[in-house]
C-alpha positions as CSV (number, residue, x, y, z in Angstrom):
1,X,47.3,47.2,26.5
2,X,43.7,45.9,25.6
3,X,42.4,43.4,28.2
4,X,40.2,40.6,28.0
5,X,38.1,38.3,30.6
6,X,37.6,35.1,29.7
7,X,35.0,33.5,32.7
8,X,32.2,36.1,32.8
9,X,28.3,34.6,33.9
10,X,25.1,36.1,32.8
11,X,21.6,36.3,34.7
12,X,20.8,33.4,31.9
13,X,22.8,31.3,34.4
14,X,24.0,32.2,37.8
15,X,24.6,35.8,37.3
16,X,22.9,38.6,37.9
17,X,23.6,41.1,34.6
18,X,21.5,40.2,31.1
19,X,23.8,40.0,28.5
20,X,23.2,43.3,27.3
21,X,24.4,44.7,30.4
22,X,27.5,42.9,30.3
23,X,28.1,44.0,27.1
24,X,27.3,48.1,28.2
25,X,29.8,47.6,31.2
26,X,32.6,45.7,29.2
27,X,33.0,48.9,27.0
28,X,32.7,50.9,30.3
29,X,35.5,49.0,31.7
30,X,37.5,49.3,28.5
31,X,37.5,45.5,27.9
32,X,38.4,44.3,24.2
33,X,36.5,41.0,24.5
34,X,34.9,38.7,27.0
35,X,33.7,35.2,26.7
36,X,30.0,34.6,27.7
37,X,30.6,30.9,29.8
38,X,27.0,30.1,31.5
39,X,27.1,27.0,33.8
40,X,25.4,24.5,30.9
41,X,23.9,26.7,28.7
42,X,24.4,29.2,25.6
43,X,21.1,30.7,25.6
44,X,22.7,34.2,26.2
45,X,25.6,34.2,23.6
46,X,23.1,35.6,20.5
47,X,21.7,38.6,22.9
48,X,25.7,39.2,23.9
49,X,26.7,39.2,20.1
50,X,23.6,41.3,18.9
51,X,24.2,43.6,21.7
52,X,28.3,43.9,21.0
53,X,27.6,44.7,17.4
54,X,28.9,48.4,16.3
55,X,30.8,48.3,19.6
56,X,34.9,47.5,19.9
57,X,33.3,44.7,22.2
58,X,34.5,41.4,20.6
59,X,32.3,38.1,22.2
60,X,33.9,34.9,22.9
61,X,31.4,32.2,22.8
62,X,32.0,29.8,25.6
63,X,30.4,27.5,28.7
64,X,31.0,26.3,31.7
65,X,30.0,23.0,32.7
66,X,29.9,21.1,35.8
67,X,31.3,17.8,35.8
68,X,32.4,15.3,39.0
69,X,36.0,13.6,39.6
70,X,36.4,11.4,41.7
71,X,33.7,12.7,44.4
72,X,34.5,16.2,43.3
73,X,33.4,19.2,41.5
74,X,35.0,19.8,38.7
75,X,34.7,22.6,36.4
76,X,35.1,22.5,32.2
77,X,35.3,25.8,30.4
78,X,34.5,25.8,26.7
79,X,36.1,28.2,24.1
80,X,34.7,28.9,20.5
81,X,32.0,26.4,20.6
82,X,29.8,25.4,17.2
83,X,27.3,26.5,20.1
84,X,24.5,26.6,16.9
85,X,24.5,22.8,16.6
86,X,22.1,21.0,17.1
87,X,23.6,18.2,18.6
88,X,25.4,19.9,20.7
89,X,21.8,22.4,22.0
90,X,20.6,18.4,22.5
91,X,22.9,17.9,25.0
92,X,22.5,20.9,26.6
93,X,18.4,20.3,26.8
94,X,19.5,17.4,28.8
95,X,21.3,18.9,30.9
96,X,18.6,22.0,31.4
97,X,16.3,18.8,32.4
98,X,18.1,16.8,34.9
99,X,18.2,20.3,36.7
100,X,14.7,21.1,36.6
101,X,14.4,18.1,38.0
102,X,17.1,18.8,40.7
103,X,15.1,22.3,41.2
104,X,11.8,20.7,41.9
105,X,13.6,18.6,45.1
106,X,15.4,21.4,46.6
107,X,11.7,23.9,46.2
108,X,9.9,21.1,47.8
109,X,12.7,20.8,50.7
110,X,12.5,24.2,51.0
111,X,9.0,24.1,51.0
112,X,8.6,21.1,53.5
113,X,11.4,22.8,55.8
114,X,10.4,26.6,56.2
115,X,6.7,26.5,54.8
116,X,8.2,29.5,52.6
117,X,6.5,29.8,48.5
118,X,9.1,28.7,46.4
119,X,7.9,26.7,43.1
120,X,9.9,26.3,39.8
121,X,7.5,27.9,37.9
122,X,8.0,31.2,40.0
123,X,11.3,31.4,39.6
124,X,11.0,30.4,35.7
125,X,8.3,33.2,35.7
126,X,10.7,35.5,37.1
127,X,14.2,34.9,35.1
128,X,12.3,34.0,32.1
129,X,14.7,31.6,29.5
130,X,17.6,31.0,32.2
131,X,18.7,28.1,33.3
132,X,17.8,28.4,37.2
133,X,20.4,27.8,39.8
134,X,20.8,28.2,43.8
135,X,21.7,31.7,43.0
136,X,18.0,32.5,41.8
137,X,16.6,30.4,44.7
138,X,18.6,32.7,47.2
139,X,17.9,35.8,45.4
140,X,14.1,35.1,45.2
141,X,13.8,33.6,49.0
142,X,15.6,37.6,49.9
143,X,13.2,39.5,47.5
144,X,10.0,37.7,49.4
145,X,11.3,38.6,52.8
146,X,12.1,35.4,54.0
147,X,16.0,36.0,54.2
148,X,18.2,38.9,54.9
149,X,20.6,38.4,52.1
150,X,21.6,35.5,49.5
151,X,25.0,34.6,51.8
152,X,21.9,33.7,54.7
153,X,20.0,31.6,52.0
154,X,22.8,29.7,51.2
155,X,24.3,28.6,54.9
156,X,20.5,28.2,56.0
157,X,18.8,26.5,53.3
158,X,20.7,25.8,49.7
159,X,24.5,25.5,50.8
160,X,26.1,21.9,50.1
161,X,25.7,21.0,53.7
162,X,22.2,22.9,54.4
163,X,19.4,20.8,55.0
164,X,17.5,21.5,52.0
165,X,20.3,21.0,49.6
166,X,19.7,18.1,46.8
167,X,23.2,17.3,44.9
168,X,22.7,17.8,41.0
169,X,23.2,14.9,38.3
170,X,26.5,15.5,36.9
171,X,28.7,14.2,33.9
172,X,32.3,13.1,33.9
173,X,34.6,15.8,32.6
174,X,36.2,13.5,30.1
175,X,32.4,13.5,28.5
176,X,32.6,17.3,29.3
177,X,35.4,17.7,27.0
178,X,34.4,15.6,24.6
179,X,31.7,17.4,24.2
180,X,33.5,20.3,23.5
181,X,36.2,19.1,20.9
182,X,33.6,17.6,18.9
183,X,31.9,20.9,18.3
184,X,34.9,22.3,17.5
185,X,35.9,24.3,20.7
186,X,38.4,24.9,23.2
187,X,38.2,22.8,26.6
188,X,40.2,24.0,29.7
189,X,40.2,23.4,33.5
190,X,38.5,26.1,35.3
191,X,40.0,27.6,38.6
192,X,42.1,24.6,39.1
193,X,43.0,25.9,42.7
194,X,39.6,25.9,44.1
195,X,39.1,22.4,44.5
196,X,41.4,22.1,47.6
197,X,43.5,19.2,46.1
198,X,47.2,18.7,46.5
199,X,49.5,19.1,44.2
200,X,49.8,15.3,43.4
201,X,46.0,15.1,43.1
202,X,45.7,18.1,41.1
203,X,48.5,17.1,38.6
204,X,46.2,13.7,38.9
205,X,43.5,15.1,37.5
206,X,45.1,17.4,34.9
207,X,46.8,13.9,33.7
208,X,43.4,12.2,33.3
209,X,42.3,15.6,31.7
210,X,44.8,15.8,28.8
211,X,44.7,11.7,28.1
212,X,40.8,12.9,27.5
213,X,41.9,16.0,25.2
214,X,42.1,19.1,28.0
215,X,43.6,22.1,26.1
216,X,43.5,24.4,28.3
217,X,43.9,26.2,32.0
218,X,42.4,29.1,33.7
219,X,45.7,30.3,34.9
220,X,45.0,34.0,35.7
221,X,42.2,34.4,38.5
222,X,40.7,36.4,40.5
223,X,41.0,34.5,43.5
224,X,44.8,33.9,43.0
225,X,46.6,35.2,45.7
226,X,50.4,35.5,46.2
227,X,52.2,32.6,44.1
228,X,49.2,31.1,42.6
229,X,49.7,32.4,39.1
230,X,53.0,31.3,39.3
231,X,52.4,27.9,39.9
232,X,49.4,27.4,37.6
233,X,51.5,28.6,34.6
234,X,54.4,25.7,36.0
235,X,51.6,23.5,35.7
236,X,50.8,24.8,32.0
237,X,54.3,24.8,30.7
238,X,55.1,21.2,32.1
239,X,51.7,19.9,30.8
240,X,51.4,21.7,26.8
241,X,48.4,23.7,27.9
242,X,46.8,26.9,26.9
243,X,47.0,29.5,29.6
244,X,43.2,31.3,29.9
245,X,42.0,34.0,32.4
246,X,39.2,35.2,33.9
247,X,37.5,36.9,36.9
248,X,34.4,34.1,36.9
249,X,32.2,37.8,37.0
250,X,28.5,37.4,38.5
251,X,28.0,40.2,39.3
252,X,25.7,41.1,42.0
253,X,25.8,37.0,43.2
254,X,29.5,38.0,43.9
255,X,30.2,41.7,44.2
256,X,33.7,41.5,45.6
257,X,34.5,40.4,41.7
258,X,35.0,42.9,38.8
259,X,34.4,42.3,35.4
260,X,37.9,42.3,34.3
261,X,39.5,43.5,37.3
262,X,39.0,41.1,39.6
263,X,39.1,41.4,43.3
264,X,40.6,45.4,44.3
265,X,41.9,45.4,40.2
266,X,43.9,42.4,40.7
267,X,43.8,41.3,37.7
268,X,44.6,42.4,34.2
269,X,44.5,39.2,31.3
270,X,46.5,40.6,27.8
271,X,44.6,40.2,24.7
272,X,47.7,38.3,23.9
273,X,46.3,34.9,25.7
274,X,43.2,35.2,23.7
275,X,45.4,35.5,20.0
276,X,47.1,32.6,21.4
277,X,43.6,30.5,22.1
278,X,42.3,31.3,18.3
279,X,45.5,30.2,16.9
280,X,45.0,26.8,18.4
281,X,41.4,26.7,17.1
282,X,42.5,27.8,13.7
């Protein structure tokens, strides 16, 4: 059966692998295709595609934004984006912005709280052309010596209740998914399990969702554990959505997950579900 794995990050977000790499070790791991879905930026698809070419490797162009509901994170995958357009790159430049601007208030808390050298043009410097996220922050504050590991930079100094944290500007993911259907892509709810809401509040949101155009839900995941699945595809049938899958892969930033296994080779997504997403786009 060829597999797929349709939430994979690259070091042009909050992963740890280039592109490239990704590409190298989805053909190790026997994978037909994955999608490329950075938190709020495509900068990595071209280097994924240019690298998959001659391969069996088939790239999914996709994103991953972050959006707030009602007081909570939210997360919007995008399938099969126009990701070329350039009014759709204009609203990603905005985005890029508001979190350089988020990155400069959490360096200078950092800076202000520990005395350690952290500045935004260091970490630029050191993941050239990525969007830079916590993840960077921990990994450079552990390759200067000041922390252990990333897990200690995180409940120390960057976590959402750590003293140097700075909450981000974020959009609604009704504009999220707009977004996305006007550039001719795929929306879907990512992980829709991880954001510790009842069932009445999650069917809530996933009501608000498709009145905004939601397609789509990340129904096979790597952090499902016993019925999980089970209920997420309930959820699917009784709502008309797309079922998607993923391992939401970083890499190094969190080793316990395989691309395309998931956690101890838990999971295993059927090309099948990715026919079924490019029929709906066609």
């Amino acid at each position: 059966m060829k597999t797929i794995d349709l939430h994979v990050h690259s070091c042009m977000s909050d992963g740890s692998m280039t592109p490239e790499e990704l590409v190298e070790l989805a053909g190790q791991t026997g994978l037909a295709a994955f999608a490329l879905t950075d938190h709020d930026t495509t900068a990595g698809i071209d280097r994924a595609v240019w690298a998959a070419k001659g391969t069996p490797v088939e790239i999914i162009p996709g994103i991953e934004f972050s959006t707030k509901w009602q007081s909570r994170d939210v997360h919007i995958l995008g399938y099969f984006i126009d990701y070329h357009a350039p009014s759709f790159q204009k609203k990603l430049h905005g985005f890029t912005d508001a979190r350089n601007r988020r990155n400069e208030k959490m360096c200078e808390r950092i800076r202000e709280y520990t005395g350690f050298s952290i500045f935004p043009d260091k970490l630029q410097g050191r993941w050239p052309g990525s969007v830079i996220t916590r993840a960077h922050m921990a990994t450079w504050l552990m390759e200067q010596g000041y922390v252990e590991t990333r897990n200690i930079a995180f409940e120390k100094y960057l976590g959402d209740h750590a003293p140097c944290f700075v909450p981000k500007a974020q959009i609604s993911p009704a504009d999220a998914i707009r977004l996305i259907l006007t550039h001719h892509g795929i929306p879907a709810l990512a992980h829709p399990l991880l954001y510790a809401l009842s069932k009445k509040q999650l069917e809530l949101l996933i009501m608000d969702l498709k009145e905004s155009g939601l397609k789509g839900i990340e129904t096979v995941y790597a952090r499902n554990k016993g019925s999980d699945e089970a209920f997420v595809r309930a959820l699917a049938q009784k709502y008309s959505l797309l079922i998607t899958g993923g391992s939401d892969f970083h890499g190094a930033n969190k080793p316990d997950i395989a691309l395309g296994t998931g956690i101890r080779s838990n999971l295993s997504i059927p090309y099948s579900i990715l026919e079924t997403l490019k029929a709906a786009k066609d």
